[in-house]
C-alpha positions, 0 to 999 in steps of 0.5 A, spaced: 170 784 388 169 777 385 173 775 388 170 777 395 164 775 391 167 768 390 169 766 396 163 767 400 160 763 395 165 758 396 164 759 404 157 758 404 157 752 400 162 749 405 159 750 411 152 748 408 156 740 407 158 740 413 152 742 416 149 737 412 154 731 413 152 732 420 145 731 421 147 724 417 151 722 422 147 723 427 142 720 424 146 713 422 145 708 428 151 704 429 151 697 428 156 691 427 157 687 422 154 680 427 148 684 427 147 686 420 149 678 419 144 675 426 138 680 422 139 677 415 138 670 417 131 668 414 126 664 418 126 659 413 132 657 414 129 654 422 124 650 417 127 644 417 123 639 411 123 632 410 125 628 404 121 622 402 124 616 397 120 612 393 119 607 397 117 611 403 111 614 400 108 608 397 107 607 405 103 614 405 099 612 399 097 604 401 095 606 408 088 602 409 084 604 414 079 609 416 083 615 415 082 619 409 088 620 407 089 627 401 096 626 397 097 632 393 103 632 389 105 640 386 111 644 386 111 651 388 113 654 382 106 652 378 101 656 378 095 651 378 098 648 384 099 655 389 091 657 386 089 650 389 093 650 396 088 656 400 082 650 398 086 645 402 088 649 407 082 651 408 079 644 409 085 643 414 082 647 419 075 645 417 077 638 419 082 638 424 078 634 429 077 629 423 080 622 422 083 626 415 091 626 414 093 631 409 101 631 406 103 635 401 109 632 396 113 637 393 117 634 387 121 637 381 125 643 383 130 640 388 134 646 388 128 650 389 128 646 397 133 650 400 129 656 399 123 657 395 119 651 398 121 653 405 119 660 404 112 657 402 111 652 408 113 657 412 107 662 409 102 657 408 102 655 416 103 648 413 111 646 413 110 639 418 105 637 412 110 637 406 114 633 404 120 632 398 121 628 393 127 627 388 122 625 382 128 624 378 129 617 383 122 614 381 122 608 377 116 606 372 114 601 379 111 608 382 106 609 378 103 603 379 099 606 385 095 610 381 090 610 375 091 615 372 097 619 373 104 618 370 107 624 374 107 628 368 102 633 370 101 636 377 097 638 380 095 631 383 091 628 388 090 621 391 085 620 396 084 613 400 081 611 405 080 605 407 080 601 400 076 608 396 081 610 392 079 617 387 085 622 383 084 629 381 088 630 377 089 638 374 088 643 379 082 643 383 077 648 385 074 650 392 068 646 390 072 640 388 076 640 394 069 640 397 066 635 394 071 630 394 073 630 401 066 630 404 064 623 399 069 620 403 066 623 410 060 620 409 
């Protein structure tokens, strides 16, 4: 009697696995490897940005004409910085039929170019306004074109037009953004 008792159970637990075996391979889609490999590729590796030298990027701030032109140096893991970029995005759109140039200099974390920064240009909608700096390649001479900053605190921002030159130095809030962009626009 136990062992009729036995091998019913044992029956019963087998012929449930294979039923549950069953509905899982039904229910598995059949991929190759080239798929897997085309689906895990990330967007941002279609994001191609560019990397700025010294001497580049002294051209950017000595533009002089009737352009404003707004120069924020930040990196994308500070905080102050990623809490300033929705400002300036938003004065982007405002702006976008006004002679202003935005241009966003990432710099400190070079590593972080492949992957990170790609990813944030890519969210933000503002990849072909960022551009790369190796800081560890600027010389004493750089700092010359601002007032205040010595590169050691980010964010920053330059704004220029024309011989007007202002710096915020510290991150920035929407009324800041606001108000400094619009004295140069009148």
């Amino acid at each position: 009697m136990k062992k009729i008792i036995l091998t019913a159970l044992l029956a019963t637990a087998l012929l449930s696995c294979k039923k549950e075996t069953e509905k899982t391979e039904e229910n598995i889609a059949v991929t190759d490897s080239a798929d897997i490999k085309k689906d895990a590729e990330p967007e941002t590796s279609k994001i191609a940005l560019k990397e700025v030298d010294q001497k580049g990027l002294t051209e950017i701030l000595s533009k002089n004409n009737d352009t404003l032109y707004v120069t924020n140096f930040f990196a994308t893991w500070c905080g102050p910085c990623m809490m300033e970029m929705p400002h300036f995005k938003k004065k982007i759109e405002e702006l976008k039929d006004k002679p202003v140039k935005f241009t966003f200099i990432n710099i400190y974390n070079k590593p972080a170019w492949e992957t990170e920064v790609p990813a944030f240009a890519q969210k933000s909608g503002l990849a072909d306004k960022i551009l790369l700096l190796d800081d560890s390649k600027l010389n004493q001479d750089f700092f010359v074109n601002f007032q205040q900053w010595k590169g050691n605190n980010i964010p920053f921002t330059f704004f220029r037009k024309g011989d007007k030159v202002e710096e915020s130095e510290g991150s920035m809030t929407e009324e800041m953004v606001n108000s400094q962009i619009d004295s140069f626009l009148k």
